[in-house]
PDB file with one MODEL, atoms N, CA, C and O in Angstrom:
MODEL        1
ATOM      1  N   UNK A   1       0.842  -1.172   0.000  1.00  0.00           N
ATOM      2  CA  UNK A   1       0.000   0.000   0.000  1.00  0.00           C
ATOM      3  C   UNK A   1       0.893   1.243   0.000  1.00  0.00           C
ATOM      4  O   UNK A   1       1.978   1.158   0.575  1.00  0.00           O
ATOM      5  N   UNK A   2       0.465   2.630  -0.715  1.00  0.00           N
ATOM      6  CA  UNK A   2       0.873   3.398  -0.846  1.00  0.00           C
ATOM      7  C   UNK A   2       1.463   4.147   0.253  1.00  0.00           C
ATOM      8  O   UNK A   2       0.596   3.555   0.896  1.00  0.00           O
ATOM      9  N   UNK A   3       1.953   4.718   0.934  1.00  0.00           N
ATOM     10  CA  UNK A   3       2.591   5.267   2.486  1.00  0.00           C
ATOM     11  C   UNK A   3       2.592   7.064   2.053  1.00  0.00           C
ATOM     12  O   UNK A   3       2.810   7.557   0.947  1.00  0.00           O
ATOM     13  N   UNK A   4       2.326   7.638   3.119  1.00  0.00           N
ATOM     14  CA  UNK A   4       2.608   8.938   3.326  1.00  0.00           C
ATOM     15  C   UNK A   4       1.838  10.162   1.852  1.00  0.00           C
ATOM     16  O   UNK A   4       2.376  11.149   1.351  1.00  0.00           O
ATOM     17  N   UNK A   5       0.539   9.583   1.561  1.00  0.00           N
ATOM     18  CA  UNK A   5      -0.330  10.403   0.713  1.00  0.00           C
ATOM     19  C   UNK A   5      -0.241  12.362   1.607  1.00  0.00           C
ATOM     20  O   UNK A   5      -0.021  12.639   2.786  1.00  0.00           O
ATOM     21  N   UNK A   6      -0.543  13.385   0.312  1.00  0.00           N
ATOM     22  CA  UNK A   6      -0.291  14.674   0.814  1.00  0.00           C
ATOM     23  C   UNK A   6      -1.560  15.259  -0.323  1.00  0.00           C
ATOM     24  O   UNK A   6      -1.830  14.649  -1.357  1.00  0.00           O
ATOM     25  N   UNK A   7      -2.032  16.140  -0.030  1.00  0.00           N
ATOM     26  CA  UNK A   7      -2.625  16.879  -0.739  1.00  0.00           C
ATOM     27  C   UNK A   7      -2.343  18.520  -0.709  1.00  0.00           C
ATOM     28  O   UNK A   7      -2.829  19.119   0.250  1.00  0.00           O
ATOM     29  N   UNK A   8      -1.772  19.107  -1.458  1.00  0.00           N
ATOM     30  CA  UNK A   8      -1.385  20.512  -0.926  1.00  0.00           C
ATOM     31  C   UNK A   8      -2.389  21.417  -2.290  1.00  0.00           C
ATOM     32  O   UNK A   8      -2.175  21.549  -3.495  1.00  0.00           O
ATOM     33  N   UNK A   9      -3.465  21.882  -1.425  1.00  0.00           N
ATOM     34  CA  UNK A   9      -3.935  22.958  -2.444  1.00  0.00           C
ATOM     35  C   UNK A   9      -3.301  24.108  -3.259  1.00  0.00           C
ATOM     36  O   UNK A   9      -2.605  24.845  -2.561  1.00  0.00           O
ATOM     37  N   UNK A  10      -3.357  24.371  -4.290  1.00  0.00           N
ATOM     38  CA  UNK A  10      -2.461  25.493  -4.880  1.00  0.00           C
ATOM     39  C   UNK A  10      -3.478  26.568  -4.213  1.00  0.00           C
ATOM     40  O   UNK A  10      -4.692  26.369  -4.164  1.00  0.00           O
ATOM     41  N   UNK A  11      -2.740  27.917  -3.623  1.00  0.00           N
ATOM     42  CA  UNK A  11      -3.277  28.584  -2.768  1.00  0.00           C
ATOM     43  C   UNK A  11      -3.503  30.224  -4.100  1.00  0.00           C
ATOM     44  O   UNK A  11      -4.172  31.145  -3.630  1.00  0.00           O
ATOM     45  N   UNK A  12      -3.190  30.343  -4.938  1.00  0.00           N
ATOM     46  CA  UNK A  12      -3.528  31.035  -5.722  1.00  0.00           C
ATOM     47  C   UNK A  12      -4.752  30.706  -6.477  1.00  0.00           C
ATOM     48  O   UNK A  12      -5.570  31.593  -6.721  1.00  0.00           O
ATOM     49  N   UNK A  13      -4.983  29.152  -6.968  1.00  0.00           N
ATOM     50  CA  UNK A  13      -5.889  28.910  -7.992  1.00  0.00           C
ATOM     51  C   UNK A  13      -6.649  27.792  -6.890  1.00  0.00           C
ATOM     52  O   UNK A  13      -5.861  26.859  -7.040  1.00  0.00           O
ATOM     53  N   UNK A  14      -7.360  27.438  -6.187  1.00  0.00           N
ATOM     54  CA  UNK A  14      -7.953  26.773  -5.379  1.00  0.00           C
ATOM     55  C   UNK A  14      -8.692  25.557  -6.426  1.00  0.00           C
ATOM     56  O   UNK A  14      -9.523  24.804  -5.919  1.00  0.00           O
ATOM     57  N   UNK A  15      -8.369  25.429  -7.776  1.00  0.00           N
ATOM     58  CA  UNK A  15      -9.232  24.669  -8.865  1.00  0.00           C
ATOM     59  C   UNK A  15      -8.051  23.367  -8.496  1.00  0.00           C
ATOM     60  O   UNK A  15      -8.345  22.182  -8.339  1.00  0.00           O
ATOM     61  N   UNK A  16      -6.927  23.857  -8.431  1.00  0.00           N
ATOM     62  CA  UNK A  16      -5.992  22.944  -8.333  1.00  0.00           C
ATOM     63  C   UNK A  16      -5.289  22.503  -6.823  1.00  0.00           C
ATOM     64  O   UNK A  16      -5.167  23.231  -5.837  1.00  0.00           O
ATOM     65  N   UNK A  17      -4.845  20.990  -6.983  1.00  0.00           N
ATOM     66  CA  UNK A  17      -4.558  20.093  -6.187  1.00  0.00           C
ATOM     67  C   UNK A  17      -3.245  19.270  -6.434  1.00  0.00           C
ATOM     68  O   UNK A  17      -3.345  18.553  -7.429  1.00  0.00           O
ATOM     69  N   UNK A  18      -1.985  19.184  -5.754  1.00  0.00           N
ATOM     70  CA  UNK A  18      -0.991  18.269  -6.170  1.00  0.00           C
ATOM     71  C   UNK A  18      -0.928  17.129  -5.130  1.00  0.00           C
ATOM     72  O   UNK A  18      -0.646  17.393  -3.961  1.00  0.00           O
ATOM     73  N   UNK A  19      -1.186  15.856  -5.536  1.00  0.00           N
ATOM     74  CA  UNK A  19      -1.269  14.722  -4.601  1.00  0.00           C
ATOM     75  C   UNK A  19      -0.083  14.331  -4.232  1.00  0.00           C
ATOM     76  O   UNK A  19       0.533  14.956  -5.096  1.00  0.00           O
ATOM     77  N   UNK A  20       0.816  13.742  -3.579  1.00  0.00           N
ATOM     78  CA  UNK A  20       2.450  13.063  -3.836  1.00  0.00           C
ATOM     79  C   UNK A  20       2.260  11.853  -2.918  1.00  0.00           C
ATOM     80  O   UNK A  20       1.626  11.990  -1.872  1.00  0.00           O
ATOM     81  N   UNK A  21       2.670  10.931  -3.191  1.00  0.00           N
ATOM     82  CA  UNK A  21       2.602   9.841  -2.375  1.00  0.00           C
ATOM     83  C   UNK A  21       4.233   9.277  -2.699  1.00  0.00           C
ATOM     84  O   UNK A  21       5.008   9.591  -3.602  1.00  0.00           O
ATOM     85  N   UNK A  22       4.427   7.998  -1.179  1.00  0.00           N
ATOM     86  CA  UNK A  22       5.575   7.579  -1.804  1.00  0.00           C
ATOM     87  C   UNK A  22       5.304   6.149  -2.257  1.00  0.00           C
ATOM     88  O   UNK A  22       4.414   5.469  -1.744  1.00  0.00           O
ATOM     89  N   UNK A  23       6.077   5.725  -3.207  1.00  0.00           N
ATOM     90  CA  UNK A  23       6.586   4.718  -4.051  1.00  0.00           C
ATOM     91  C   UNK A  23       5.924   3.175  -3.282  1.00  0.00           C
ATOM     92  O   UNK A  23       6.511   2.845  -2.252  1.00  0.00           O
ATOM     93  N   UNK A  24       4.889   2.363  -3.695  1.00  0.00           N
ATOM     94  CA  UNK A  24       4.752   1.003  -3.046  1.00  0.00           C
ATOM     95  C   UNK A  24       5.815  -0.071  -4.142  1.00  0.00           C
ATOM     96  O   UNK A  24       6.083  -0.011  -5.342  1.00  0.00           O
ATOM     97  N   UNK A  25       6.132  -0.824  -3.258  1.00  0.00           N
ATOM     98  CA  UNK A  25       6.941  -1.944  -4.077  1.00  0.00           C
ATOM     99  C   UNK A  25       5.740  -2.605  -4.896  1.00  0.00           C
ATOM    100  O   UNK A  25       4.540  -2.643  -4.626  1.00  0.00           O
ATOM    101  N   UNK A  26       6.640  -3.249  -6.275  1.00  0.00           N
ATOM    102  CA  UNK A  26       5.899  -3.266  -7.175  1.00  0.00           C
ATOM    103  C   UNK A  26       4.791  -3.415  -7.401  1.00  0.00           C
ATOM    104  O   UNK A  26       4.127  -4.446  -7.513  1.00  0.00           O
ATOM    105  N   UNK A  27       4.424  -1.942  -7.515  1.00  0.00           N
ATOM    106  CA  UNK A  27       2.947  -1.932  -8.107  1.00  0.00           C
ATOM    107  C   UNK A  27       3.669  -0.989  -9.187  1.00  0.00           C
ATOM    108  O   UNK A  27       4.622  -0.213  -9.133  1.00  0.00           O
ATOM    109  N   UNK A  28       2.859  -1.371 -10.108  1.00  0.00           N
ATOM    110  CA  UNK A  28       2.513  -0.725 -11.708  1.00  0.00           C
ATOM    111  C   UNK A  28       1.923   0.198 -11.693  1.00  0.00           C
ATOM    112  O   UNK A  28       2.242   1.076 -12.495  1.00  0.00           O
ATOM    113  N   UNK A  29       0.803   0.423 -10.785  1.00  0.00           N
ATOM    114  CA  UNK A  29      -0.484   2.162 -10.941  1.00  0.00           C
ATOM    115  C   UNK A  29      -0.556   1.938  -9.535  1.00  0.00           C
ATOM    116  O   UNK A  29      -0.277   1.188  -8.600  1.00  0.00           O
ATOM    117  N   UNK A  30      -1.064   2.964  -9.888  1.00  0.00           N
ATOM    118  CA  UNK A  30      -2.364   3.477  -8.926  1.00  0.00           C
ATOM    119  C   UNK A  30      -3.305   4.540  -9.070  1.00  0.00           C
ATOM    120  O   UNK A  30      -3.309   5.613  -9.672  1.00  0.00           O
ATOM    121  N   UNK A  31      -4.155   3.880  -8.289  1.00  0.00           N
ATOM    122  CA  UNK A  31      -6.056   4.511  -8.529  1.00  0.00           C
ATOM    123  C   UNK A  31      -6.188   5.584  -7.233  1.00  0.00           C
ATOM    124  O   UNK A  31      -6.290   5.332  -6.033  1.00  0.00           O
ATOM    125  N   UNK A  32      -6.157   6.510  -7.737  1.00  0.00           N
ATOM    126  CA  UNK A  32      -6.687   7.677  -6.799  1.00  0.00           C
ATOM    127  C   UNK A  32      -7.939   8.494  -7.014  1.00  0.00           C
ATOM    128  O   UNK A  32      -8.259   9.400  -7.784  1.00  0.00           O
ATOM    129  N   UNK A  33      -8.762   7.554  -5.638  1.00  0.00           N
ATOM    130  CA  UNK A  33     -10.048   8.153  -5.294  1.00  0.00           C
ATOM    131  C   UNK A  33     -10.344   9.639  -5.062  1.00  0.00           C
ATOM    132  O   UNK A  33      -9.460  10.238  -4.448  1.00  0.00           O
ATOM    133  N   UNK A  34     -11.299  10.271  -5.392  1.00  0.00           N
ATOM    134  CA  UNK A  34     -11.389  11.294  -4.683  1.00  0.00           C
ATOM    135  C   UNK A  34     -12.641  11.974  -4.616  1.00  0.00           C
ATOM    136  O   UNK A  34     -13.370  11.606  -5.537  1.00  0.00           O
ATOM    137  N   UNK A  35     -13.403  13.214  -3.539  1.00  0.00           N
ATOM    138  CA  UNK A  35     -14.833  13.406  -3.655  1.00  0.00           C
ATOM    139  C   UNK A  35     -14.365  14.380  -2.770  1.00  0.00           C
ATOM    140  O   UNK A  35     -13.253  14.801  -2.452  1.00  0.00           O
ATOM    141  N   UNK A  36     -16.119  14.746  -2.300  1.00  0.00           N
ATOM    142  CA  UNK A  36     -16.556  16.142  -1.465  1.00  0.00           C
ATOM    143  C   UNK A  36     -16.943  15.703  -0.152  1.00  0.00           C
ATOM    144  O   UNK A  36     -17.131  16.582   0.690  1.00  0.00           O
ATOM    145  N   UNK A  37     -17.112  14.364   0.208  1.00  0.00           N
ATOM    146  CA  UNK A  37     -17.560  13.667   1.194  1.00  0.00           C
ATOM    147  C   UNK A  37     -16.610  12.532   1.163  1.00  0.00           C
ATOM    148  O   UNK A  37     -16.351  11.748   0.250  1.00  0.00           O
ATOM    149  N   UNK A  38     -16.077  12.635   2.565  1.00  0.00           N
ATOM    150  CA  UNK A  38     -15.225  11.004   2.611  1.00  0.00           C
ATOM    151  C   UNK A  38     -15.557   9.806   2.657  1.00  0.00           C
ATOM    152  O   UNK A  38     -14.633   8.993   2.657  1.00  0.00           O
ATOM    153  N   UNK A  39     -16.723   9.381   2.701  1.00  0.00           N
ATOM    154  CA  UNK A  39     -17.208   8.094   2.514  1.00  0.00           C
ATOM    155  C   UNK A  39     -18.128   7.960   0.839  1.00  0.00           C
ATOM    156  O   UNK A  39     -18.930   7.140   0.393  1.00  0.00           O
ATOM    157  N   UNK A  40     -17.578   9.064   0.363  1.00  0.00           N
ATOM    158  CA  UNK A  40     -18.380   8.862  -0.776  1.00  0.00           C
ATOM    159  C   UNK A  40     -17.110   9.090  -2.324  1.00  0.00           C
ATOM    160  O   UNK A  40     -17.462   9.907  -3.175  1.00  0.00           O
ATOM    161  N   UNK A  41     -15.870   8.408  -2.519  1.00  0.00           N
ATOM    162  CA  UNK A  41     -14.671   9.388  -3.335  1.00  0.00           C
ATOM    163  C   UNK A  41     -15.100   8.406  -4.705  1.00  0.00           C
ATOM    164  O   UNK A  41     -14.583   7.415  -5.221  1.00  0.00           O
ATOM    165  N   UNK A  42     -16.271   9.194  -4.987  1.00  0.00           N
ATOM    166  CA  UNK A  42     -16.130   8.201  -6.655  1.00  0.00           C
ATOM    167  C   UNK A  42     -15.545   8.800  -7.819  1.00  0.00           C
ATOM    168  O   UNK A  42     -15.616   8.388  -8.976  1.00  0.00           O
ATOM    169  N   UNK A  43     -14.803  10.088  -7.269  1.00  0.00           N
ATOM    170  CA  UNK A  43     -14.083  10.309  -9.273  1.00  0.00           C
ATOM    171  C   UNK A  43     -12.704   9.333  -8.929  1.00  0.00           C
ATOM    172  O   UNK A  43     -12.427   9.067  -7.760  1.00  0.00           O
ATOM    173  N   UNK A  44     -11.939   8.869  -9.984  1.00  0.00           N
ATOM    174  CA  UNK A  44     -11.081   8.371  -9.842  1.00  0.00           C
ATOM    175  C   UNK A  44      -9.883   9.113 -10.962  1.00  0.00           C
ATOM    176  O   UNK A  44     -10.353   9.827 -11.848  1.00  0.00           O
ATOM    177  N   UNK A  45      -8.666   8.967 -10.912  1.00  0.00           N
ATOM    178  CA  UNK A  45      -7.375   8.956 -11.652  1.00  0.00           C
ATOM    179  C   UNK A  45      -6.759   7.585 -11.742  1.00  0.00           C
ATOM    180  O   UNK A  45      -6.966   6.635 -10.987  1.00  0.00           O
ATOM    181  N   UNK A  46      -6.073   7.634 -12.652  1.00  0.00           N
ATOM    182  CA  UNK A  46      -5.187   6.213 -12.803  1.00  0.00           C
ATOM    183  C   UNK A  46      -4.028   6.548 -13.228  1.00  0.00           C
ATOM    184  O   UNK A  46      -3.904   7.274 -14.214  1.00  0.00           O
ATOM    185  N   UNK A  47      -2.945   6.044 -12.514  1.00  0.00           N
ATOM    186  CA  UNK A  47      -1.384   7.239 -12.925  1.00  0.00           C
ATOM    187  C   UNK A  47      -0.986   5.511 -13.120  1.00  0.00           C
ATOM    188  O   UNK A  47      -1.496   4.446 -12.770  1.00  0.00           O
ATOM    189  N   UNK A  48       0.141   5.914 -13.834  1.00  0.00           N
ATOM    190  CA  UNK A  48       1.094   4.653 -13.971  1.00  0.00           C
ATOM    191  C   UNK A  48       2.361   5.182 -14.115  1.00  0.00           C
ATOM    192  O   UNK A  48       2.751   5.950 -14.994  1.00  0.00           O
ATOM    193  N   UNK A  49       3.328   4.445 -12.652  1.00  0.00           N
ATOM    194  CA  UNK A  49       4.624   4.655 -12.844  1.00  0.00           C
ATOM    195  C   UNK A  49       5.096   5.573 -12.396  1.00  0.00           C
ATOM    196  O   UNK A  49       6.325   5.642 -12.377  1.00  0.00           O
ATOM    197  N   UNK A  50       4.100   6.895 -11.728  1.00  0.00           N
ATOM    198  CA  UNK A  50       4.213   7.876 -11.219  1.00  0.00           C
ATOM    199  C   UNK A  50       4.465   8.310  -9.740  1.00  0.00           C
ATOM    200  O   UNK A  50       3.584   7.661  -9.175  1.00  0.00           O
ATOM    201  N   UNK A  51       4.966   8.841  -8.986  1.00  0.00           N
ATOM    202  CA  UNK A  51       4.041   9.190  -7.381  1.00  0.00           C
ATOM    203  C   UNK A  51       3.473  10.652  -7.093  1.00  0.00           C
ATOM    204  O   UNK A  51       3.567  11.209  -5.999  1.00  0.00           O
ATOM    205  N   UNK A  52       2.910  11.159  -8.153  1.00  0.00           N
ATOM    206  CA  UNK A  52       2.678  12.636  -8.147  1.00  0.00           C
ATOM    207  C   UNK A  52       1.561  12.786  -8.996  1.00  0.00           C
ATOM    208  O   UNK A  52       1.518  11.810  -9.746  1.00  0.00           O
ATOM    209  N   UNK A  53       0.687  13.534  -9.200  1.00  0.00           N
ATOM    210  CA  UNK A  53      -0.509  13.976  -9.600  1.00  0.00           C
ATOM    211  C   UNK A  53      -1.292  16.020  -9.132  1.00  0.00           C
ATOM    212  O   UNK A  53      -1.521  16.786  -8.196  1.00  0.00           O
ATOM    213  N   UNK A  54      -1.365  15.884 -10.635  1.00  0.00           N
ATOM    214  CA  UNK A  54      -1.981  17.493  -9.918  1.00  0.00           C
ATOM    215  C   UNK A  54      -3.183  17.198 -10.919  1.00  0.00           C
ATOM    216  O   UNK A  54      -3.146  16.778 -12.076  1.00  0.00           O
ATOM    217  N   UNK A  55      -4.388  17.593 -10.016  1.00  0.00           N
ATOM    218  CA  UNK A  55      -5.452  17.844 -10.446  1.00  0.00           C
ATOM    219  C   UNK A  55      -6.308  19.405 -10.679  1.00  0.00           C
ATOM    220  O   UNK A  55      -6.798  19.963  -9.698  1.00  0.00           O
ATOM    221  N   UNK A  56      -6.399  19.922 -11.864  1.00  0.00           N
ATOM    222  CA  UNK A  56      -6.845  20.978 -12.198  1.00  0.00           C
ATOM    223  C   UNK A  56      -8.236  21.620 -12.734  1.00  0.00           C
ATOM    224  O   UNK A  56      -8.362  22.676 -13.355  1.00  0.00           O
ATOM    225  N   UNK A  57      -9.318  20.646 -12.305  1.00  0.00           N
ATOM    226  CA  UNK A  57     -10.512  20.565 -12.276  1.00  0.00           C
ATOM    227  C   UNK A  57     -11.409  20.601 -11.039  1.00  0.00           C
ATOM    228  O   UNK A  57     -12.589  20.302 -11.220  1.00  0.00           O
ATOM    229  N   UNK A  58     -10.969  20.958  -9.688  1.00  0.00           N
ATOM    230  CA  UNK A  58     -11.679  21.251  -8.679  1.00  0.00           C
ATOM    231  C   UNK A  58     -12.502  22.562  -8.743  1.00  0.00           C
ATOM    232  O   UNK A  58     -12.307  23.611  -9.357  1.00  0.00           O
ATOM    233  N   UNK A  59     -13.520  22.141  -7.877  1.00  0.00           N
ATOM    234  CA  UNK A  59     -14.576  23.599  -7.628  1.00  0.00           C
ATOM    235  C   UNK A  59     -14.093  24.265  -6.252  1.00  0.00           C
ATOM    236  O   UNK A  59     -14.254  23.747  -5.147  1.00  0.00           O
ATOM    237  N   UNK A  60     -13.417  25.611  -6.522  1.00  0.00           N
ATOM    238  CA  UNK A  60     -12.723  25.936  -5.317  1.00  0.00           C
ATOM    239  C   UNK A  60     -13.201  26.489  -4.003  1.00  0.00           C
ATOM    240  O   UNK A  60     -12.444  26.900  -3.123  1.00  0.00           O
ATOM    241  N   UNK A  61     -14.460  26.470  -3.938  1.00  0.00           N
ATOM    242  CA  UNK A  61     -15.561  26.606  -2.272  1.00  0.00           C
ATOM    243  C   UNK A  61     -15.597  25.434  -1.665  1.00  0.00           C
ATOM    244  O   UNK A  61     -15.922  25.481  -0.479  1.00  0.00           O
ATOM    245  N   UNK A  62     -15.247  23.879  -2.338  1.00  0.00           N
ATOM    246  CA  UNK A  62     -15.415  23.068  -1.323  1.00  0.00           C
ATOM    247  C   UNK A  62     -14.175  22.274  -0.811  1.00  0.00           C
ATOM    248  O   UNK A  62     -13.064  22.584  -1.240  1.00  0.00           O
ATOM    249  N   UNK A  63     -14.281  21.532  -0.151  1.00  0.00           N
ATOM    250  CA  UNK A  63     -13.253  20.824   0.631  1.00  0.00           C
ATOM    251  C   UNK A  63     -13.524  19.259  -0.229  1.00  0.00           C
ATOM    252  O   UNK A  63     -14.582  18.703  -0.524  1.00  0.00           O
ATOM    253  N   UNK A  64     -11.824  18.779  -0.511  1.00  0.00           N
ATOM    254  CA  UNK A  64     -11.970  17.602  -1.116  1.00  0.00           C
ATOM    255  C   UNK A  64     -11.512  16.826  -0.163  1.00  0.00           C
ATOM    256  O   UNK A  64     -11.104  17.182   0.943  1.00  0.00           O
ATOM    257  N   UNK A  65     -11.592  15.585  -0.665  1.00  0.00           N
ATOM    258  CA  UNK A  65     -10.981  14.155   0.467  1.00  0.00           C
ATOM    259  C   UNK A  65     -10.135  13.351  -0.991  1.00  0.00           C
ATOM    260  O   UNK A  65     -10.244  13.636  -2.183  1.00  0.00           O
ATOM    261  N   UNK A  66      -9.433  12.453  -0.428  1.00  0.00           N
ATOM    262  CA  UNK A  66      -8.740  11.806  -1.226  1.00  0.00           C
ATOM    263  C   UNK A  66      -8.038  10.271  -0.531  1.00  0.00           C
ATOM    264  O   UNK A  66      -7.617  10.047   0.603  1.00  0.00           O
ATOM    265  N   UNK A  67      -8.103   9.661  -1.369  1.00  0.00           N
ATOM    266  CA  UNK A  67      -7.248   8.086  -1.371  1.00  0.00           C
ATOM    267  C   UNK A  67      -6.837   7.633  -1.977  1.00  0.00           C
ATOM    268  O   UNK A  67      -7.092   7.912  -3.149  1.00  0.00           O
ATOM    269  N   UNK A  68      -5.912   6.617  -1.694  1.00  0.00           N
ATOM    270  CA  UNK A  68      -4.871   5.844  -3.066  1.00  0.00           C
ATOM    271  C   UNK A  68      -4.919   4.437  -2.779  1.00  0.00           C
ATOM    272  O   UNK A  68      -5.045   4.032  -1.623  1.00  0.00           O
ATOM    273  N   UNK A  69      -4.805   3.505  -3.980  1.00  0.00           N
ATOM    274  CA  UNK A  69      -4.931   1.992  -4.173  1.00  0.00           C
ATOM    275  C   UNK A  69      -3.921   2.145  -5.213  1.00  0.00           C
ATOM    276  O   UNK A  69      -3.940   2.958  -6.136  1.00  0.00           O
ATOM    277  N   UNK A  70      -2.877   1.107  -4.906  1.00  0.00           N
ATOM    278  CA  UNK A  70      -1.654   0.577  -5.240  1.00  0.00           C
ATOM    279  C   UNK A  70      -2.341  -0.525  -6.319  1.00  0.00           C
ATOM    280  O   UNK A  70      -3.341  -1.033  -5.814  1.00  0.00           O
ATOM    281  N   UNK A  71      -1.985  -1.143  -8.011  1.00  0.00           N
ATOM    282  CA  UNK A  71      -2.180  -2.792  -8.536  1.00  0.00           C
ATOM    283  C   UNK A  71      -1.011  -2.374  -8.882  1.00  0.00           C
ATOM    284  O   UNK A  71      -0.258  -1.402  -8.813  1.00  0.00           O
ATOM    285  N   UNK A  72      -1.156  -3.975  -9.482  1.00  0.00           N
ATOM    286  CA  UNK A  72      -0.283  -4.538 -10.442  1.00  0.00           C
ATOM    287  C   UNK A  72      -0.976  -6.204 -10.850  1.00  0.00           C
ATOM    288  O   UNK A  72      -2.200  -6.328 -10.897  1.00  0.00           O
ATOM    289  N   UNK A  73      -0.423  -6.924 -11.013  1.00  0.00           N
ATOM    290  CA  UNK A  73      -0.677  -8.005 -11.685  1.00  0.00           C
ATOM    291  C   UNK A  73      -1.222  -9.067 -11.089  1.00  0.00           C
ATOM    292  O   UNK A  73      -1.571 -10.164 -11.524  1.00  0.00           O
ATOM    293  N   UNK A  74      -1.249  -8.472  -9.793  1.00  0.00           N
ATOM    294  CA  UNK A  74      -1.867  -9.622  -8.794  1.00  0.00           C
ATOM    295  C   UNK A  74      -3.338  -9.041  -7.900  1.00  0.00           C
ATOM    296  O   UNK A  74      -4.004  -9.619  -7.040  1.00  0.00           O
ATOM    297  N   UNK A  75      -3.504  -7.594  -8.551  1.00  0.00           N
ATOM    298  CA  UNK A  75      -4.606  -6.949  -8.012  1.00  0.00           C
ATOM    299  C   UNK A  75      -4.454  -5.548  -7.315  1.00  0.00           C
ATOM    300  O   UNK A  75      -3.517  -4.776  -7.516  1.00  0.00           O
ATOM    301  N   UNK A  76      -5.308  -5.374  -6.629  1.00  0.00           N
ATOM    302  CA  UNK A  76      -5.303  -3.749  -5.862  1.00  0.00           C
ATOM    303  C   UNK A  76      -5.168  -3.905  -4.334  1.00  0.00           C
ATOM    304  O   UNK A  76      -5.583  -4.886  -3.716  1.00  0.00           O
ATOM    305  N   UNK A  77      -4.572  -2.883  -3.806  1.00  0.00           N
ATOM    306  CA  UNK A  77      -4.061  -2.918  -2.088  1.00  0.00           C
ATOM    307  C   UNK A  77      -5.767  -2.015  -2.317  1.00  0.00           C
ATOM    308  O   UNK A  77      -6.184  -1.507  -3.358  1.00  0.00           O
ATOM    309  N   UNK A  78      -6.308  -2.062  -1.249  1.00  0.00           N
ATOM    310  CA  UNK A  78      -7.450  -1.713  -0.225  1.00  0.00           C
ATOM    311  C   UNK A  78      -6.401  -0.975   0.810  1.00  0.00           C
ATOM    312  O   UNK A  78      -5.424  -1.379   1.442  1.00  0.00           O
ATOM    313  N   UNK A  79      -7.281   0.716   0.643  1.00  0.00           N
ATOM    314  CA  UNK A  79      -6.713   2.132   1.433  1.00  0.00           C
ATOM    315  C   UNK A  79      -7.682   1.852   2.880  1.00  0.00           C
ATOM    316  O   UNK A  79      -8.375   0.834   2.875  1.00  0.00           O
ATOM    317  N   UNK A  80      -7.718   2.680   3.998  1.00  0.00           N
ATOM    318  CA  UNK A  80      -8.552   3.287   4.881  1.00  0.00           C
ATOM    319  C   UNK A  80      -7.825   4.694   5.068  1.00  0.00           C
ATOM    320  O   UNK A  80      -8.414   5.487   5.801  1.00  0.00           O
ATOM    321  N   UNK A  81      -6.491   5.150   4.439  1.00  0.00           N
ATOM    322  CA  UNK A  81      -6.228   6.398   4.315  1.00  0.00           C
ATOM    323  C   UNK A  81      -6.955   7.582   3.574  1.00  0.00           C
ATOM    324  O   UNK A  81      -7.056   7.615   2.348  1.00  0.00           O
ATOM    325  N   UNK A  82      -7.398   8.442   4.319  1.00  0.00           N
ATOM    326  CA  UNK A  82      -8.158   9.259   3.610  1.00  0.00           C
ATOM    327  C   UNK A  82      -7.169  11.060   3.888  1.00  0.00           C
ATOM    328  O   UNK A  82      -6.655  11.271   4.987  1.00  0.00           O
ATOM    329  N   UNK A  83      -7.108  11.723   3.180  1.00  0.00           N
ATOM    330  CA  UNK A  83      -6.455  12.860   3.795  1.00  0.00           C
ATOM    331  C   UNK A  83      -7.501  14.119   2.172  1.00  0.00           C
ATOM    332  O   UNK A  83      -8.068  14.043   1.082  1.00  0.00           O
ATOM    333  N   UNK A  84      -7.096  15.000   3.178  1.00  0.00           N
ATOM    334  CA  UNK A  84      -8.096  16.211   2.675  1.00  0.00           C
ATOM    335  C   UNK A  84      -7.126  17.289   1.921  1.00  0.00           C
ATOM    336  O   UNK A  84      -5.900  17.208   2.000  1.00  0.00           O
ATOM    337  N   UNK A  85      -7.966  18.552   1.003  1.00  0.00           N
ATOM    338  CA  UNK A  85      -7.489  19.362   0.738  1.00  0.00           C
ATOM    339  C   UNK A  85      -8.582  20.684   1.020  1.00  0.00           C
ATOM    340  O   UNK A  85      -9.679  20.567   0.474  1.00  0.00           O
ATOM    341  N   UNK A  86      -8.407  21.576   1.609  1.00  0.00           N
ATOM    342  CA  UNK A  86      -9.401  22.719   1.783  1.00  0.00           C
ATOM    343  C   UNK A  86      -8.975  23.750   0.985  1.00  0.00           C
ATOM    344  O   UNK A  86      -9.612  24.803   0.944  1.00  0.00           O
TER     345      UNK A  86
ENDMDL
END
């Protein structure tokens, strides 16, 4: 599983979000959840090969939540990490 997820809002443009996580042993992607409610993160991303992500499609009045799931060839790690961006 992915270790030490961050969300740092860009504080000029509040549309945008840079995720960074560090590196899980071999996994190939990962799926990063995300929403307006933490029990509810159904948009997803799919990075491959990466540990960084900026997202530039947020609505900047609300507060996001976010999570990460590690695959590769044998399937997906299952998160309970959730961390926010305001």
């Amino acid at each position: 599983m992915p270790k030490n997820l961050s969300a740092k809002r860009n504080k000029e443009d509040g549309r945008k979000v840079t995720l960074s996580w560090d590196k899980a042993d071999h996994a190939f992607g990962y799926n990063i959840k995300y929403g307006v409610d933490p029990g509810e993160l159904y948009q997803t991303y799919q990075v491959y090969h990466e540990t960084s992500l900026t997202i530039n499609s947020l609505r900047s009045d609300l507060e996001y939540f976010f999570t990460i799931e590690a695959f590769n060839e044998n399937g997906r790690t299952d998160s309970d990490l959730i961390v926010s961006a305001q």
